[in-house]
N, C-alpha and C positions, 0 to 999 in steps of 0.2 A: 370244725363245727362252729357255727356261729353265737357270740355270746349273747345271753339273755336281751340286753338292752341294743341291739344291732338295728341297722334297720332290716338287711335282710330277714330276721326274724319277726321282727313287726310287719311288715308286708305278709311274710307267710303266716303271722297268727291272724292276721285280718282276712287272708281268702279263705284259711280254714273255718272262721266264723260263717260266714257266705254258702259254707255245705250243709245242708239240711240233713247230711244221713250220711253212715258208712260208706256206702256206694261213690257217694259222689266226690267223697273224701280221698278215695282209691282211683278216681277218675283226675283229679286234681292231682294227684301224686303222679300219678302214670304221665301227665300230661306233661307237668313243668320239667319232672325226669326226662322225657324226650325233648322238648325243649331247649335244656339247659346246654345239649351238646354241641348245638347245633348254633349258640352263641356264642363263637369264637371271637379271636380280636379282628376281623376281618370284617364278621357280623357286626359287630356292637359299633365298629367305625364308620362301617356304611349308614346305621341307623343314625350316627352322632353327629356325620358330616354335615357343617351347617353350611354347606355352600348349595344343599338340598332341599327344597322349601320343606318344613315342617308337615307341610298335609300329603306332598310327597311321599313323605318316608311313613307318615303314619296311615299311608290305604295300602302301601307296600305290606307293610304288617299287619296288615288288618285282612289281606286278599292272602296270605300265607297261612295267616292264623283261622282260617275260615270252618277248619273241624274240629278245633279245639274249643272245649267248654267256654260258654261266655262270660263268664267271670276270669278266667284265665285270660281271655282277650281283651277286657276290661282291666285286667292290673298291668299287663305289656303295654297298652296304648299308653296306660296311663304313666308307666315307667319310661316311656319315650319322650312322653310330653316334658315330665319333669327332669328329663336328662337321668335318670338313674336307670337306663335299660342294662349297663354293664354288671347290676344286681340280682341277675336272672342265674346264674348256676349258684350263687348263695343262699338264693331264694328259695330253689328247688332242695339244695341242701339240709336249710333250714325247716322246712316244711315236714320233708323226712324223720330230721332227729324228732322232730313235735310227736309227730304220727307214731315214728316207733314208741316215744319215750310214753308216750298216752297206753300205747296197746301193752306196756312191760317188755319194751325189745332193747338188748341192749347191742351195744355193740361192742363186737370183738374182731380183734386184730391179731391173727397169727401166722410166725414169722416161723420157716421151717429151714433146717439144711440143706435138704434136698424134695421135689418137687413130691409133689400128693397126688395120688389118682384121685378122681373125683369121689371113688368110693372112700378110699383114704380120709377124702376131706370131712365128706357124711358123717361117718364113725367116731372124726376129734370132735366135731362140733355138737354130736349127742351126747356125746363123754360129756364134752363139758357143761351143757347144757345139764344133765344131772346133775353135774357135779355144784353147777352153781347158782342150782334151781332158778335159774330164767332163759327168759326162751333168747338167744342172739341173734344178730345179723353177723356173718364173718365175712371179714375180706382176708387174703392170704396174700401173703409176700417171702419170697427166697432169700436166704442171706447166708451161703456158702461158711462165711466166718463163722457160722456157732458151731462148726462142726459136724452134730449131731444134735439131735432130740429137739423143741421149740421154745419158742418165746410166745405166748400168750397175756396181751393186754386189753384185760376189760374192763371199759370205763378209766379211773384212775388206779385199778388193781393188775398191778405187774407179777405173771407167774412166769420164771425166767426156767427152764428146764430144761439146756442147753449142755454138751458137753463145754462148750468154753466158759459158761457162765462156773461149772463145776471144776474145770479144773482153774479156775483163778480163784474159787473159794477154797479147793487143797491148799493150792499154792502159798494163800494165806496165812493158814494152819500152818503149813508148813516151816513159815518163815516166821513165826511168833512162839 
């Protein structure tokens, strides 16, 4: 996540200014998110290569960028010019946490033993979402090591409910 005073986060509080409305807010997100992927180090080097005239590279991106919102093709040119194009998956990044953190989304991250049907996944994420009266974004990750049962981190709130997290708290007990 990018921190407060970043530039990727200034660029992205500066295009969200630029949105008159939810809409366009959801158009901007949608965009820099498909965007962002497609800025590899491959991309970003072709753009940077200065052995390529400058207007070169910038009609290049500007002839690619041509269905994308004009204020999105407004802050790429303008991250070309300034040599900061390699700030485009930050940005998108950035833009996201803003978006979610505005509408009360938070984000969680949970890490399972073994893999979740998607229905599976539905079910944890409304649990918790009850449980922790806000609405989430999850992304899931496998980590064989815990055994059993998950690790759930939202935000800076770590709920660890793992067999191996439980048996190294027996073990604890145990040994005291």
């Amino acid at each position: 996540m990018a921190t407060s005073g970043s530039a990727a986060r200034r660029y992205a509080e500066a295009l969200l200014s630029l949105a008159p409305d939810d809409p366009t807010v959801k158009q901007f997100r949608a965009s820099l998110e498909q965007l962002a992927g497609a800025f590899d180090r491959s991309t970003i080097a072709g753009l940077r290569d200065p052995a390529v005239p400058i207007q070169r590279r910038r009609d290049a991106l500007t002839s690619a960028l041509k269905d994308e919102p004009a204020a999105v093709r407004s802050l790429l040119v303008l991250l070309l010019e300034r040599d900061r194009v390699a700030l485009v998956p930050q940005i998108a990044g950035a833009l996201a946490d803003i978006v979610d953190q505005r509408e009360g989304i938070a984000k969680a991250r949970i890490t399972t033993a073994v893999e979740l049907s998607d229905q599976e996944r539905a079910d944890l994420v409304g649990q918790l979402e009850r449980t922790s009266r806000r609405k989430l974004r999850a992304t899931f990750a496998l980590d064989r090591g815990l055994i059993g049962g998950a690790r759930v981190q939202i935000g800076d709130h770590l709920i660890d409910e793992s067999l191996s997290a439980k048996l190294s708290a027996l073990g604890r007990v145990l040994a005291s």
